[in-house]
N, C-alpha and C positions, 0 to 999 in steps of 0.2 A: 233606444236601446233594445225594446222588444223584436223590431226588425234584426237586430244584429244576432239573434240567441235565435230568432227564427230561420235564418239564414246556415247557421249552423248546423240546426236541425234538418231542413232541408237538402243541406249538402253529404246527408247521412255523418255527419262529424258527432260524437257522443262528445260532449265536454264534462270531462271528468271533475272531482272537486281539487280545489288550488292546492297544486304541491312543489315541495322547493325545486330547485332548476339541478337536474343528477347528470351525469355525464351523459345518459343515454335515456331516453324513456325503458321502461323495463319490457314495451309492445311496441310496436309498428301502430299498432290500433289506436292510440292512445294522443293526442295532442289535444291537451287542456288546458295547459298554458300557454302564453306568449313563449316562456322557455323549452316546453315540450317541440312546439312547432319547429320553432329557430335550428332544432338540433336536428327532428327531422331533416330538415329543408338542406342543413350540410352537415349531416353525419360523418365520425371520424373517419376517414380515409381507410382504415385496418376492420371498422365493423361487417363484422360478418351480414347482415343487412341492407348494409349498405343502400343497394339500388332497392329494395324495399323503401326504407325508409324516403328516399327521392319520391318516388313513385305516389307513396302518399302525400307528400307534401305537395306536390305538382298536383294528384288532383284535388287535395282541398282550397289551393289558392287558385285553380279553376272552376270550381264551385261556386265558390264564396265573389269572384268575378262575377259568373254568371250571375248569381242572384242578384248584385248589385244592377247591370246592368237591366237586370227584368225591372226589377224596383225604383229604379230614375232612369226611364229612358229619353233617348234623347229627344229635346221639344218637349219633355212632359212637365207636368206639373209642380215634380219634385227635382230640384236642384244635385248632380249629381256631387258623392261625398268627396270625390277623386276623378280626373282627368289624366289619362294616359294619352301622352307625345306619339306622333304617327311617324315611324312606325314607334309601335310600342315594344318594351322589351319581352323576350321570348321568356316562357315560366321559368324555363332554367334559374334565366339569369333575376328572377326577380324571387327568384325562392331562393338564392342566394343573399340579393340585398337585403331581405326582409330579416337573413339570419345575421348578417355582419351588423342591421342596425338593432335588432334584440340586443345582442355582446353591447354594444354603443349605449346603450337603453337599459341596465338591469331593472331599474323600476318597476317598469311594466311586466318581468317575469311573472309574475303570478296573476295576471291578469287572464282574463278567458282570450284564448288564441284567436279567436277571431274578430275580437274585439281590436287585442295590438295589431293585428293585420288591419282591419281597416286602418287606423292611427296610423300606419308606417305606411298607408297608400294615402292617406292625407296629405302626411308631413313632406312625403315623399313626388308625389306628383299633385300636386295644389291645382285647381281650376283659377283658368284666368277669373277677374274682380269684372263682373260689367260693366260694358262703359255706357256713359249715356249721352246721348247725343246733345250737342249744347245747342240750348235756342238761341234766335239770332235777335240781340241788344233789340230793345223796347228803343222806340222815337229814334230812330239812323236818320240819315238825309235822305230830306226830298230829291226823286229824281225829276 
């Protein structure tokens, strides 16, 4: 968990303290929750903001990418949380998904935003299970 609040940090993200899910964050600056984010990422179509609020959202689930990958890279030591399909999808489009499965998800509203971001990059793009290669049966036939 301290990686996830460091990552945050990191990605210059301030996370606010937990507040209820409003039509709109009342800043651009501001995504503290799972529900702050989700609205960033697809803000009402009429908000004056609008490509503001995209804008942040794109780069904190850039960010919050980055860091992951610095943090489990591949071959390392650390298992990563989430595996993205090649090609993978463009931020747009996954600053959308991330908001269509917040709506899906109220639960997790009030969670720290980049908390439910990773959880909807788990749920959402899962790492294959290792396989392990099978030995071959003990006493087979003499050749």
């Amino acid at each position: 968990m301290r990686t996830i609040y460091l990552a945050a940090a990191l990605a210059g993200m301030a996370i606010a303290p937990a507040m209820a899910q409003s039509p709109a964050p009342s800043s651009v600056s501001q995504a503290g929750t799972v529900a702050d984010l989700a609205t960033l990422c697809d803000p009402p179509a009429d908000s004056s903001r609008r490509l503001e609020a995209i804008a942040y959202c794109q780069g904190f689930l850039t960010a919050a990418g980055q860091y992951h990958t610095a943090q489990h890279p591949a071959g390392g030591a650390r298992p990563p949380l989430f595996c993205l399909p090649n090609p993978p999808p463009t931020i747009a489009q996954s600053g959308l998904a991330f908001a269509a499965w917040a709506r899906q998800n109220p639960q997790y509203n009030s969670e720290p935003a980049v908390e439910g971001l990773f959880r909807w990059a788990r749920t959402t793009y899962p790492c294959p299970t290792p396989t392990t290669p099978q030995r071959p049966a003990r006493g087979g036939t003499a050749r």
